[in-house]
C-alpha positions in Angstrom: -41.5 59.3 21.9 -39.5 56.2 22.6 -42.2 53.2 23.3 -40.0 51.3 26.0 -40.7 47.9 26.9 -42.1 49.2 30.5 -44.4 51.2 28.6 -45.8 48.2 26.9 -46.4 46.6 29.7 -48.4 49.0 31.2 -51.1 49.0 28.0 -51.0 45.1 28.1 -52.0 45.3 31.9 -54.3 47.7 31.9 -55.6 46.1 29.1 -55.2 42.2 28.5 -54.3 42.8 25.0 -50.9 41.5 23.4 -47.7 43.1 23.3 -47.5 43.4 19.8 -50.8 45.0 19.8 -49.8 47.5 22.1 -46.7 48.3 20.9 -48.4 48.9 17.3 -51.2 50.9 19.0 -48.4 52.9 21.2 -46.5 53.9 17.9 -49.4 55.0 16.6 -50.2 57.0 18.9 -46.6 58.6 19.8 -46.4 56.7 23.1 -50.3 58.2 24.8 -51.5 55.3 26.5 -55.2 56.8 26.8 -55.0 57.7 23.2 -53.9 53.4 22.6 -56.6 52.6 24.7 -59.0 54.2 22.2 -57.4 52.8 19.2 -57.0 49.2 20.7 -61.2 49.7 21.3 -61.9 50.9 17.9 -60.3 47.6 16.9 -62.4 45.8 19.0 -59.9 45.1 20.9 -59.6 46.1 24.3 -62.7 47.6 26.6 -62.6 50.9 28.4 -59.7 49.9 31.4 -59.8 51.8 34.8 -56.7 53.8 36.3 -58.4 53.9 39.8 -58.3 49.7 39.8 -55.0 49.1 38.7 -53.2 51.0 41.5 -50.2 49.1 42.8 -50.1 50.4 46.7 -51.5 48.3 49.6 -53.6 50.1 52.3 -56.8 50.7 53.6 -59.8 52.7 53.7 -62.2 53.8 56.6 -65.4 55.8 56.5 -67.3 56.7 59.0 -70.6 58.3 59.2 -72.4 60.5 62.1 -75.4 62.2 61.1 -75.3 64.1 58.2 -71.5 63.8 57.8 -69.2 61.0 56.4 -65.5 61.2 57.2 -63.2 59.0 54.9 -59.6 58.4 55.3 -57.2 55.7 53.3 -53.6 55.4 54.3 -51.3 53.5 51.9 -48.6 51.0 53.3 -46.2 48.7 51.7 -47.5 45.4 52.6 -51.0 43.7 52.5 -49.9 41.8 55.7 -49.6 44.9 57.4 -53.0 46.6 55.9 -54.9 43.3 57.5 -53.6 43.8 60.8 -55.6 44.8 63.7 -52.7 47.7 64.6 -53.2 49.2 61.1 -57.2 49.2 62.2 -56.4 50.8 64.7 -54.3 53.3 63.1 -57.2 54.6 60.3 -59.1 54.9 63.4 -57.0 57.5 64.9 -56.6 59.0 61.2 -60.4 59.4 61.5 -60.2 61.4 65.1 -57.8 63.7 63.7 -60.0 64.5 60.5 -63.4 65.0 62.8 -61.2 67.3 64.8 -60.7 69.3 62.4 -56.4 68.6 61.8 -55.4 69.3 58.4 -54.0 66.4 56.3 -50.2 67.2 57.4 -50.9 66.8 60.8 -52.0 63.7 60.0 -49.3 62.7 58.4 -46.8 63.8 61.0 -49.6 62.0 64.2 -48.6 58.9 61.7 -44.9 59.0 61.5 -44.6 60.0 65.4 -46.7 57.1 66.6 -46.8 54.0 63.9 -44.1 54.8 61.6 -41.2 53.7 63.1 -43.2 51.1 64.9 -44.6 49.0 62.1 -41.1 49.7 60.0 -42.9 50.5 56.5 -43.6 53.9 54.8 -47.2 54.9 55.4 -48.7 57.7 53.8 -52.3 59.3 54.1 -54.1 59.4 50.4 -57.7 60.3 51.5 -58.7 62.7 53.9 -62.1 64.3 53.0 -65.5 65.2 55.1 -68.9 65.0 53.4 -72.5 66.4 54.1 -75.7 65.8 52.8 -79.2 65.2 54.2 -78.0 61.8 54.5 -75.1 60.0 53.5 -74.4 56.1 53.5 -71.6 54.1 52.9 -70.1 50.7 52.5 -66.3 49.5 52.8 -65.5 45.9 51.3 -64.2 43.7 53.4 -60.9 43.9 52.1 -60.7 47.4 53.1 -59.3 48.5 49.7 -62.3 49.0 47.8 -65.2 51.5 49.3 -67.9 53.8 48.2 -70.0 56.8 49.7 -73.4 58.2 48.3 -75.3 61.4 49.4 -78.8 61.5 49.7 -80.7 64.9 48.7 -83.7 63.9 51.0 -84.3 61.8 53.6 -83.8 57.6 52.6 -83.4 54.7 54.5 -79.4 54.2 55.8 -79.7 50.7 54.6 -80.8 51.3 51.5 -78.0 54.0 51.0 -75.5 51.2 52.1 -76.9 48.8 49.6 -76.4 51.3 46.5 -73.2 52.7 47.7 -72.3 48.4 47.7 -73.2 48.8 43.9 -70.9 51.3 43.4 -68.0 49.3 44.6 -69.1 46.6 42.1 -70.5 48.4 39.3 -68.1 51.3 39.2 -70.2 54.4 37.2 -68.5 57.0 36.0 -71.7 59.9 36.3 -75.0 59.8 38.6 -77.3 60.5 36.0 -77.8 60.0 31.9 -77.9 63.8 31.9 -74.6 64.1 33.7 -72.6 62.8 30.6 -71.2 65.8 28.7 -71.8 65.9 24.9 -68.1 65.7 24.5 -68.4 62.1 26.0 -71.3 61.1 24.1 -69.6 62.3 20.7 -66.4 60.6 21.9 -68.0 57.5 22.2 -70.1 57.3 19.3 -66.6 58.1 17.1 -65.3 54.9 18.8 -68.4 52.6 18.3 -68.4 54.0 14.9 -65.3 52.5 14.2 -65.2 49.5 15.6 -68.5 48.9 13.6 -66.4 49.7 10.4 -63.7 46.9 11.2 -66.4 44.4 11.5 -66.7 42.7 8.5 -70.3 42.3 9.1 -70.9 46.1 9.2 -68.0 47.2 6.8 -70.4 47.7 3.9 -73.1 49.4 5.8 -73.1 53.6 5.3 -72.3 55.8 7.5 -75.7 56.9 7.8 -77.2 53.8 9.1 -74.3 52.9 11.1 -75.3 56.3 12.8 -78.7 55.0 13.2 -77.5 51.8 14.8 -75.2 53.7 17.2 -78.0 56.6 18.3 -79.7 52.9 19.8 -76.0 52.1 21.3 -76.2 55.1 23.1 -78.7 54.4 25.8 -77.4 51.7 26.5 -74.1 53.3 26.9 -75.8 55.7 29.3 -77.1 52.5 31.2 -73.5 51.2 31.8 -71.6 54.4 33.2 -74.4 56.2 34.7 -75.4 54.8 38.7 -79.3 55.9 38.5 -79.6 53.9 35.0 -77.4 50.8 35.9 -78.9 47.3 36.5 -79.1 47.3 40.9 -76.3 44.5 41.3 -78.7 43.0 43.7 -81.4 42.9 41.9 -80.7 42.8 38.1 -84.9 42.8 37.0 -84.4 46.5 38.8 -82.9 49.5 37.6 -80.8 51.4 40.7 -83.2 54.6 40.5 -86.3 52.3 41.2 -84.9 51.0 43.6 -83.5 54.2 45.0 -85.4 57.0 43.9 -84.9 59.1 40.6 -84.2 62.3 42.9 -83.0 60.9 45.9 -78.9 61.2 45.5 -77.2 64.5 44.5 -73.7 62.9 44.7 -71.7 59.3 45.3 -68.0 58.6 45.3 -66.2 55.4 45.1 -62.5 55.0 46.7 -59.8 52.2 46.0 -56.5 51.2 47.2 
């Protein structure tokens, strides 16, 4: 596969890393950005980079919660300008009416181009359009509108304390709920990677494989601790893990939405 210049640039953005770096780690790798991604990190390199935070459109996103439901909506538009205004507001509003009422996703879309379209001149396109359910659900929406996440609760828990974990999720951004959610296929994958990057250290080069294993089984949990929610230092209060502070059992889902 040809490695174009664009294609460099997207590595080096996604991951801060050189373009010389990334071409190398795009040769290698016949042009599979994931696949340089994991050799930039077994160099040491680069850290694990997020698709979801890199996307390019403006927008916003709106959730709104009523009982034992969420409804959450993002339209994308062309311009943050527009996406601040109060019209645009107004407009993920109406987005919302037309999900609790039960419109499917096209209709929408077309409520959109018939009445704000043609009005506010830029190409507007709904990207979320999803109703939840749980016992209880909570949610928070940053105030920039582009960043927002949405946790359900298995039993009853406080709304505020929902809001306050589902504001973690917008910071912290974990990939699972629990340690025991993360697939052996993960945990193998990661341990190949920390095993490398342990064998480009000078420090650990001479080291066998064997205790380099036994150095990486410790790795793991803390691994676990950085992409799981219910193991993840609470954001507001670091001394506290977010399933003290939550409940071990209390959440049986959470999502997290950007822009």
């Amino acid at each position: 596969m040809e490695i174009t210049a664009s294609l460099v640039k997207e590595l080096r953005d996604r991951t801060g890393i050189g373009m010389m770096e990334c071409k190398k780690a795009l040769s290698a790798t016949n042009g599979d950005i994931e696949l340089a991604i994991e050799e930039l990190r077994k160099k040491g390199l680069a850290k694990a980079a997020s698709k979801a935070d890199r996307e390019a459109f403006e927008g916003g996103i709106k959730i709104v919660t009523q009982g034992t439901k969420a409804y959450v909506v993002s339209v994308s538009c062309e311009t943050d300008f527009l996406a601040n205004s109060d019209r645009y507001k107004d407009m993920l509003s109406s987005v919302i009416a037309e999900l609790k009422a039960g419109k499917s996703i096209e209709e929408a879309q077309e409520m959109i181009n018939k009445d704000y379209s043609l009005e506010m001149g830029e190409n507007l396109q709904v990207r979320e359009y999803r109703t939840f359910e749980g016992t209880k659900v909570g949610a928070y929406v940053h105030s920039n509108s582009k960043v927002a996440a949405l946790v359900v609760a298995s039993k009853d828990v406080e709304e505020e304390k929902l809001k306050q974990v589902a504001m973690h999720i917008t910071a912290a951004n974990p990939e699972f709920l629990a340690a025991s959610d993360i697939s052996s296929e993960v945990i193998e994958k990661e341990k190949a990677i920390q095993l490398e990057m342990m064998k480009n250290d000078p420090k650990m080069a001479g080291k066998p494989d064997n205790v380099l294993l036994t150095i990486i089984d410790g790795k793991m949990a803390k691994f676990a601790g950085e992409v799981s929610l219910l193991e993840q230092a609470f954001v507001i209060n670091p001394d506290q893990k977010v399933k003290d502070f939550i409940g071990a059992d209390s959440l049986s889902a959470f999502y997290r939405f950007s822009i």
